[in-house]
LUMPA-983665 format. One record per residue (C-alpha): x, y, z; residue in one letter; residue number from 1. Coordinates in pm, whole numbers. Example, Ala and Ser with C-alpha at 12.3 -4.5 7.8 and 13.67 -1.06 7.14 Angstrom:
<recs>
1230 / -450 / 780 / a / 1
1367 / -106 / 714 / s / 2
</recs>
This chain:
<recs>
0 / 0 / 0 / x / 1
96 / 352 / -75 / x / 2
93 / 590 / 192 / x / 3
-212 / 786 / 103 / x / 4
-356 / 408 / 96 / x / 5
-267 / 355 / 445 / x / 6
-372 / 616 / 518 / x / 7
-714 / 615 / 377 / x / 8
-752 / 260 / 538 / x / 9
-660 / 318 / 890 / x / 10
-871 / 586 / 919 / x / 11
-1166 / 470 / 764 / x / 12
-1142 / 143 / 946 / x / 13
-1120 / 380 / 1266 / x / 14
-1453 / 493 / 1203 / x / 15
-1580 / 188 / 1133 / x / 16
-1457 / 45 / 1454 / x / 17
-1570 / 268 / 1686 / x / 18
-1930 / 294 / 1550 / x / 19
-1903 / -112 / 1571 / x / 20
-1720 / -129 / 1966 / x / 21
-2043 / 70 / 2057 / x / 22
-2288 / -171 / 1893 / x / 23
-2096 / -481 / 1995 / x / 24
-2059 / -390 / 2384 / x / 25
-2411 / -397 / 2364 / x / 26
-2476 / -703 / 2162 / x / 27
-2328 / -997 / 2406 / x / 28
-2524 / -894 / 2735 / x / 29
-2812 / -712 / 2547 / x / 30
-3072 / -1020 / 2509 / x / 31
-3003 / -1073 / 2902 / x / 32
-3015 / -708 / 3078 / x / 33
-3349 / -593 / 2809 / x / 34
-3530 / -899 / 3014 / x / 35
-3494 / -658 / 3307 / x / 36
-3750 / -437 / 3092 / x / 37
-4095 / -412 / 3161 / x / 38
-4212 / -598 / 2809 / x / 39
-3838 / -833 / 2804 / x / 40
-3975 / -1146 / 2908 / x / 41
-4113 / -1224 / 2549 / x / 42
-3777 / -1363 / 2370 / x / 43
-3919 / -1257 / 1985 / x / 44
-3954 / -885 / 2129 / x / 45
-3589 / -884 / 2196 / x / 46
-3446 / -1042 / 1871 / x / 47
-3698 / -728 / 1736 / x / 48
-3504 / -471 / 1955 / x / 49
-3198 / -646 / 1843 / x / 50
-3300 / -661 / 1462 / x / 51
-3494 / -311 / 1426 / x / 52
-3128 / -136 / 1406 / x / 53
-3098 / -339 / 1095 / x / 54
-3457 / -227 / 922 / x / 55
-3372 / 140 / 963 / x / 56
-3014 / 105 / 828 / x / 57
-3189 / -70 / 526 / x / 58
-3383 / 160 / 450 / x / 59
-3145 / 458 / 446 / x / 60
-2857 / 307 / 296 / x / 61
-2936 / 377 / -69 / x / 62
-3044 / 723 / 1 / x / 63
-2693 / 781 / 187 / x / 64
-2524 / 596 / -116 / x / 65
-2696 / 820 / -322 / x / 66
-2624 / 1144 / -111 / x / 67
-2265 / 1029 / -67 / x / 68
-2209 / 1024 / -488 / x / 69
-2362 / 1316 / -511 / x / 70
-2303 / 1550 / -210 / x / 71
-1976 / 1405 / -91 / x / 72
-1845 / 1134 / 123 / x / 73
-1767 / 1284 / 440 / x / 74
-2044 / 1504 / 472 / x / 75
-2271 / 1183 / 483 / x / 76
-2070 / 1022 / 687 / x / 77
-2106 / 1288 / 967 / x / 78
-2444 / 1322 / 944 / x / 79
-2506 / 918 / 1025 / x / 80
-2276 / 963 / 1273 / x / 81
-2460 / 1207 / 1447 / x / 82
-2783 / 1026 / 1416 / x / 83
-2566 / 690 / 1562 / x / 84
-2535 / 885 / 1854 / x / 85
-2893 / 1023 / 1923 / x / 86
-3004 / 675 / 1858 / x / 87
-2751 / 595 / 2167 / x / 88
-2861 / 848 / 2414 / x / 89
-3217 / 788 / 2319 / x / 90
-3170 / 424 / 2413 / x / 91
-2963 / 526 / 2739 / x / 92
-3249 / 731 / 2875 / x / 93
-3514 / 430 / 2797 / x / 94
-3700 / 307 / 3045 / x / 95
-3874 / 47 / 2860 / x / 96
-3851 / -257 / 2584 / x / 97
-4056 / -34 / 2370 / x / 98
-3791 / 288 / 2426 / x / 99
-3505 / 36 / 2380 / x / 100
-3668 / -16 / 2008 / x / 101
-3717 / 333 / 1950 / x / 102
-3348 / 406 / 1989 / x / 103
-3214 / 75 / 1838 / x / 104
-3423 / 226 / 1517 / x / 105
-3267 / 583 / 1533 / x / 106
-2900 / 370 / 1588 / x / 107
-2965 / 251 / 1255 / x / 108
-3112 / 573 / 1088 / x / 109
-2739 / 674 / 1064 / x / 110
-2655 / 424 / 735 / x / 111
-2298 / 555 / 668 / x / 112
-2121 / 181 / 565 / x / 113
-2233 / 272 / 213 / x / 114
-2077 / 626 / 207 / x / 115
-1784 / 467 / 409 / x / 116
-1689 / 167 / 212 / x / 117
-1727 / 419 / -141 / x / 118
-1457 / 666 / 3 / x / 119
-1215 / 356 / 76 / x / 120
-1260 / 224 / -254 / x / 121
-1191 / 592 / -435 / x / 122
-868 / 589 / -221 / x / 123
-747 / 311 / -272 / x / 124
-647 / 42 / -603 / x / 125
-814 / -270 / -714 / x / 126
-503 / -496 / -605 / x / 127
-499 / -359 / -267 / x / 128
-837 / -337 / -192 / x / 129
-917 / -677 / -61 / x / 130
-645 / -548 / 218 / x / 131
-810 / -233 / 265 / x / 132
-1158 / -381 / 297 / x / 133
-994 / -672 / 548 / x / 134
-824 / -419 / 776 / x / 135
-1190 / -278 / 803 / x / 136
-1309 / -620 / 872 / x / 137
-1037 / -666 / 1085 / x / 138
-1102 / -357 / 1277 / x / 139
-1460 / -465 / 1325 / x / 140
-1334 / -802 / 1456 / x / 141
-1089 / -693 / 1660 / x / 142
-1382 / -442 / 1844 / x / 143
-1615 / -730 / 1869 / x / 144
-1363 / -946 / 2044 / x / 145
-1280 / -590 / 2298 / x / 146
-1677 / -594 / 2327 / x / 147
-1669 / -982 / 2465 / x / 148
-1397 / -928 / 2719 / x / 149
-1519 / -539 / 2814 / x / 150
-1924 / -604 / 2803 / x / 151
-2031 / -788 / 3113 / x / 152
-1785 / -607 / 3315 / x / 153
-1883 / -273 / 3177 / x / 154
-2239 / -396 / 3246 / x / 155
-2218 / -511 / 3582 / x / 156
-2054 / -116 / 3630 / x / 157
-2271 / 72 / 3428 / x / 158
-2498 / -102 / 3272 / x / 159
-2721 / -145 / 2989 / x / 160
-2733 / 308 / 2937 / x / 161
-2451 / 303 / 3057 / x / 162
-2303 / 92 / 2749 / x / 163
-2561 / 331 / 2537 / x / 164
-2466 / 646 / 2610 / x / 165
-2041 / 535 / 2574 / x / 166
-2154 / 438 / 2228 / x / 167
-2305 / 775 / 2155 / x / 168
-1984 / 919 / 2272 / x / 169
-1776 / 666 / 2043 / x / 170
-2011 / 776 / 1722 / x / 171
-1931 / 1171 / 1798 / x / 172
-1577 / 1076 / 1848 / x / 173
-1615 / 901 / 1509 / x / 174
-1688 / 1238 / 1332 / x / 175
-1351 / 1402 / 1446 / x / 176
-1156 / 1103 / 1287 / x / 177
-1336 / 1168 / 972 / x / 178
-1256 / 1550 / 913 / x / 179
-882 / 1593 / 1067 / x / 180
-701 / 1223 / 998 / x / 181
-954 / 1077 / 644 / x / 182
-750 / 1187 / 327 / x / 183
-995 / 1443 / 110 / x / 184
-1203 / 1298 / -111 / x / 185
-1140 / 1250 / -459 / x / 186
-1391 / 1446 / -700 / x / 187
-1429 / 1100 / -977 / x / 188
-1751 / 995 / -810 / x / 189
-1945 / 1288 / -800 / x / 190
-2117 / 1231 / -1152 / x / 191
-2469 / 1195 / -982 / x / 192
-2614 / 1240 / -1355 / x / 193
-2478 / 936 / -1434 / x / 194
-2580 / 701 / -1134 / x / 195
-2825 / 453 / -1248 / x / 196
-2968 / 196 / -955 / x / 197
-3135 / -13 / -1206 / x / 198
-2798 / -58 / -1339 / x / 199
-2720 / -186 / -1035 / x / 200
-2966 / -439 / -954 / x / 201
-2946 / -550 / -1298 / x / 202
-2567 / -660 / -1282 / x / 203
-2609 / -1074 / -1168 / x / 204
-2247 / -1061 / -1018 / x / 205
-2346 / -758 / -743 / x / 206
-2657 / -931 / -673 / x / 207
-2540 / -1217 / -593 / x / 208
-2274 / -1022 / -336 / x / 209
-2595 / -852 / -243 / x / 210
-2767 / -1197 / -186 / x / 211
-2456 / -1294 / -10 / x / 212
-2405 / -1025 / 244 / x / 213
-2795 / -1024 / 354 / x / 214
-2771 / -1423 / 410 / x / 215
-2433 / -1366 / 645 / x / 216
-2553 / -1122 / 851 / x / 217
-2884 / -1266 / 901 / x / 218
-2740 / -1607 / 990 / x / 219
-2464 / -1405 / 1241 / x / 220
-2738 / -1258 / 1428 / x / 221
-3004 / -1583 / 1468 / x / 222
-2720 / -1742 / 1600 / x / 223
-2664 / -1509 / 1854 / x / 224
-3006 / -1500 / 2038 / x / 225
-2880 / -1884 / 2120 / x / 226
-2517 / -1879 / 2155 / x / 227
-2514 / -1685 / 2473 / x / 228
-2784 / -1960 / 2605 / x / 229
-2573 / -2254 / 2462 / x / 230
-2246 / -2144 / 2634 / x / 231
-2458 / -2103 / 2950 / x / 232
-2593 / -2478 / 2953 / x / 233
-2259 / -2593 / 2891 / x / 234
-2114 / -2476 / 3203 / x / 235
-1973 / -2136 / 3167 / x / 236
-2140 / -1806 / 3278 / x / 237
-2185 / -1522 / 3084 / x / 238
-1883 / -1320 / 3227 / x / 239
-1704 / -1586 / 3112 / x / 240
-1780 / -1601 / 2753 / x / 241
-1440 / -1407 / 2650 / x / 242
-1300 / -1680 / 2673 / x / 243
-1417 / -1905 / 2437 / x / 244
-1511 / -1584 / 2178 / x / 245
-1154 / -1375 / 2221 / x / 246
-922 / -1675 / 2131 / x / 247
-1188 / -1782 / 1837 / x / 248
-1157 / -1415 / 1686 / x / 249
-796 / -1382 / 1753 / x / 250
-721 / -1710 / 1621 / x / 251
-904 / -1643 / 1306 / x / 252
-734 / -1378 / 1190 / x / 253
-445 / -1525 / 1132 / x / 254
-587 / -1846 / 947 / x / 255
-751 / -1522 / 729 / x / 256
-441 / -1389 / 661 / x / 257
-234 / -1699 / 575 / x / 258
-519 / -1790 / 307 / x / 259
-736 / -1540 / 149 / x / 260
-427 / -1298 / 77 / x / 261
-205 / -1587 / -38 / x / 262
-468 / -1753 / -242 / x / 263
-573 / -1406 / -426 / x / 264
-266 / -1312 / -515 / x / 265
-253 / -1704 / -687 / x / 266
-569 / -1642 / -843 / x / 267
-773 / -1848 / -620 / x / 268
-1031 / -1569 / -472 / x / 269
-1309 / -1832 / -582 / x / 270
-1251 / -2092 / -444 / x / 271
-1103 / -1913 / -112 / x / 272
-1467 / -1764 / -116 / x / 273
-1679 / -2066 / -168 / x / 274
-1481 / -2263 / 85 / x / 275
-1572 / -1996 / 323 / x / 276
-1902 / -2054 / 296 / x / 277
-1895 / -2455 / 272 / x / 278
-1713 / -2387 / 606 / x / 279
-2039 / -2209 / 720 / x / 280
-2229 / -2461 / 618 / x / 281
-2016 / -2728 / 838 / x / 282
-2079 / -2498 / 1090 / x / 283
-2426 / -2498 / 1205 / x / 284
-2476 / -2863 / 1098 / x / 285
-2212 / -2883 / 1398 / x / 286
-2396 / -2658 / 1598 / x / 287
-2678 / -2788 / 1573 / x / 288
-2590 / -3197 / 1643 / x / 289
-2457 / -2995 / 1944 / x / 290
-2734 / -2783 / 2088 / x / 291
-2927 / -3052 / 2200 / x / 292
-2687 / -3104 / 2463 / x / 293
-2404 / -2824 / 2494 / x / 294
-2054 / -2938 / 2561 / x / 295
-1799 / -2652 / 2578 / x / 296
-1523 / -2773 / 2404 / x / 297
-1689 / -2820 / 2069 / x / 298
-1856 / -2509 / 2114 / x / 299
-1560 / -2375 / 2119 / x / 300
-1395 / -2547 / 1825 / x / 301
-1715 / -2449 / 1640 / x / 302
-1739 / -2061 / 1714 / x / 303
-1313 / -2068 / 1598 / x / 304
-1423 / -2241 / 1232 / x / 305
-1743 / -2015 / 1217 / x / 306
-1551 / -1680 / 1231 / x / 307
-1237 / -1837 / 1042 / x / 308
-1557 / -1819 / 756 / x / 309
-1698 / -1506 / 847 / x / 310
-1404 / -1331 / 799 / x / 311
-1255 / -1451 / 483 / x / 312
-1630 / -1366 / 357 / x / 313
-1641 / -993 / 525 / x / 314
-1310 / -888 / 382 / x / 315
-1380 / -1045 / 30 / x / 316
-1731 / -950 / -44 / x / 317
-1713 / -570 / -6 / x / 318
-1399 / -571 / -199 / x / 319
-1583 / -750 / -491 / x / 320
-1875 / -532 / -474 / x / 321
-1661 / -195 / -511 / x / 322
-1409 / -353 / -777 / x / 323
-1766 / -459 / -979 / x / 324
-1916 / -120 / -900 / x / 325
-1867 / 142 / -1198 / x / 326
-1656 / 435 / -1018 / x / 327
-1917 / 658 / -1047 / x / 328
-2269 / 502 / -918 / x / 329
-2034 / 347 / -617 / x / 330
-2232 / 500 / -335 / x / 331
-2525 / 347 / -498 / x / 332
-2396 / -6 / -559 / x / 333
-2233 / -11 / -204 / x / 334
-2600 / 123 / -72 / x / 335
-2794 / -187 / -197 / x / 336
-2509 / -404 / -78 / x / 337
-2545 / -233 / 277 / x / 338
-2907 / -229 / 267 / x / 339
-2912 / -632 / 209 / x / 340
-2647 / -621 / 494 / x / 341
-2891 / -438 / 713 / x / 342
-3202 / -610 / 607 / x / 343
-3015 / -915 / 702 / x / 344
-2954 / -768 / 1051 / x / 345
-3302 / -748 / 1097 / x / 346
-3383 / -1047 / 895 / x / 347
-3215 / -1235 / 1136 / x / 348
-3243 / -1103 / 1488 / x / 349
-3601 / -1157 / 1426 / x / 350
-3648 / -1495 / 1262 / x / 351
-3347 / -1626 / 1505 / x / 352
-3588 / -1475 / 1801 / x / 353
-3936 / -1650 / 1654 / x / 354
-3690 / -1960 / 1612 / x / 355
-3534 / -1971 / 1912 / x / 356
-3923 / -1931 / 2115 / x / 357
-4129 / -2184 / 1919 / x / 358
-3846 / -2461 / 1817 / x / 359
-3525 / -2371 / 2004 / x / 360
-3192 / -2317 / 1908 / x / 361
-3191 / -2632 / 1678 / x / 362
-3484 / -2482 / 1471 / x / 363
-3223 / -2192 / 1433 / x / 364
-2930 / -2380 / 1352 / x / 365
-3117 / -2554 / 1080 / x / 366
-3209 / -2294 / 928 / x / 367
-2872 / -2119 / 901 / x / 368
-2720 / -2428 / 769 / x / 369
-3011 / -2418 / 506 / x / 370
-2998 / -2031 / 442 / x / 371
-2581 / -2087 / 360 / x / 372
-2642 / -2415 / 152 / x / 373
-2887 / -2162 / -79 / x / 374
-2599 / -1935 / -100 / x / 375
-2336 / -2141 / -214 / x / 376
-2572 / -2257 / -490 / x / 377
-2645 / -1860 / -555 / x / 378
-2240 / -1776 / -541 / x / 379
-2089 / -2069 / -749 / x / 380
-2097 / -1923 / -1092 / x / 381
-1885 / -1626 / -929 / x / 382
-1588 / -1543 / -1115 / x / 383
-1379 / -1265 / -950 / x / 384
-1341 / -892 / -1162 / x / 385
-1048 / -780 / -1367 / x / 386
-839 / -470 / -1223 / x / 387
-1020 / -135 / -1335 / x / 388
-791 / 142 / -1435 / x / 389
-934 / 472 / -1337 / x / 390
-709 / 849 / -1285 / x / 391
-693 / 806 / -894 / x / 392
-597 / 432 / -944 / x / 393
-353 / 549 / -1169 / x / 394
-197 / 820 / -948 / x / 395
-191 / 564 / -646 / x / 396
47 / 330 / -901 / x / 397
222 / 606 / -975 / x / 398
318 / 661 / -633 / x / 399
358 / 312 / -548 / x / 400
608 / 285 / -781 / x / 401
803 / 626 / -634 / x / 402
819 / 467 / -281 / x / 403
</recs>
């Protein structure tokens, strides 16, 4: 990577990561504490409070796409920043299941991973973007693993607004990073005249990204309204859980990183994807021969292959999406690819929550495993994009080549 690239990366994956370490504190003790609600003793309520963050970041993410191509990046991005965080404090000051909703929804009104993703692929070239996009992903991992060893003490000390209004003050801090460390914006995508969403959701390799990214998340989030139950039965209390989800994240970086990046620069991004989600699929057939009577070992072992998957798959599949996406309608592509994202949030904290309360976590488990095995037979005709040349990709080779 160039400088400017590293640049570009770091910073952008900064704002990604603190907008996620305030969403995942929240995430491992949330379907636990909202029971302490007046209206949290109905488990589908909660996997609604859960999803609902994903239905409103669904619906704005194409209109912030949009707005990012043709207003500017970083103006976007502050503005869903700023709504991120009155969705926090508004959640904080809830005194209800019903006010936890409310500001779960206004959390999601801020849709920026569109706007966000765009601006990283304008700064950055086709061969390096798969890094770019991972140390996002790896940002995001390496928050979610802070989140499991930080949550239930931060809880038991301040908690659930407590946890709320920290991630209101993470999403403000978020805007900072944006206008004094984020490299300007290059002017190539504003061409709003030009962006064409049907264009978009007629191309059959970005839908089936798009199909992709809404069947990941929504299986990521079903299995978490039973995970936290699972590890329970098997022995180990919840302010415990670090340690079986720290080493499994930790661990699974570093499989990521001595295959995807080795096996793309080969010219095996195929097959590095579909085994990713095979491995998925492996996955919840596992967990579910195991939910029907916990044992924490395998757990374990299972939760270390499941985000060895997930993040080959969340480092690969927004790089595809922005290398397929025509420079100029970028915002838009990567706003129906976040919107299927987000719709998969919601897709799944729901359905996992109706699962989980009428057939139990093997219902839910089932279904994943199903919902993947559908995706593989979606993704298989994939075949992974050609570099585009474009002026900034250009000037970033130029430079490359100086230092």
């Amino acid at each position: 990577m160039t400088p400017l690239e590293r640049r570009a990366s770091l910073s952008l994956a900064t704002i990604f990561a603190v907008r996620m370490l305030g969403l995942f504190l929240v995430l491992p003790v949330f379907a636990l504490e909202a029971a302490h609600y007046p209206g949290g003793d109905d488990p589908a309520r909660i996997g609604l409070a859960m999803g609902i963050y994903g239905l409103t970041q669904a619906v704005l993410q194409i209109p912030f796409g949009l707005a990012s191509d043709r207003f500017g990046r970083k103006r976007v991005i502050a503005l869903g920043l700023l709504l991120f965080a009155a969705g926090s404090f508004t959640a904080a000051l809830a005194t209800s299941l019903h006010g936890l909703i409310l500001g779960r929804a206004l959390q999601g009104s801020g849709a920026v991973s569109a706007a966000v993703t765009a601006l990283l692929a304008d700064q950055t070239r086709d061969e390096m973007r798969t890094k770019a996009m991972a140390l996002v992903g790896g940002s995001i991992g390496l928050m979610f693993a802070v989140s499991l060893l930080a949550s239930p003490a931060l809880a038991g000390l301040i908690g659930l607004p407590g946890l709320f209004t920290l991630t209101g003050v993470l999403a403000l801090s978020g805007i900072a990073v944006v206008f004094f460390w984020t490299p300007p914006e290059p002017a190539e995508h504003k061409d709003a005249g030009r962006t064409r969403i049907a264009a978009v959701l007629a191309d059959p390799q970005l839908l089936r990204l798009d199909a992709g990214i809404f069947i990941l998340h929504a299986v990521q989030l079903a299995m978490w309204v039973s995970i936290p139950t699972l590890l329970v039965e098997a022995g180990l209390p919840k302010a415990l859980h670090w340690h079986v989800y720290l080493p499994a994240v930790l661990a699974s970086f570093l499989v990521m990183g001595g295959t995807l990046f080795p096996m793309e620069r080969r010219g095996y991004l195929r097959a590095a994807f579909l085994g990713a989600i095979a491995l998925v699929v492996l996955v919840e057939a596992g967990l579910w021969w195991d939910s029907r009577q916990p044992s924490l070992v395998p757990l374990s072992m299972l939760l270390f292959a499941f985000f060895c998957g997930f993040n080959v798959l969340e480092a690969s599949q927004p790089s595809l999406a922005s290398r397929l996406a025509p420079p100029q309608a970028r915002g838009a592509a990567m706003g129906v690819y976040n919107t299927l994202q987000s719709l998969g949030f919601f897709t799944g904290g729901v359905v996992g929550g109706w699962l989980a309360k009428h057939v139990g976590p093997e219902g839910v488990f089932v279904t994943c495993g199903v919902m993947m095995l559908l995706w593989l037979a979606v993704a298989w005709p994939m075949r992974a994009p050609a570099p585009r040349r474009s002026p900034v990709r250009e000037a970033l080779a130029d430079e490359a080549q100086v230092t």
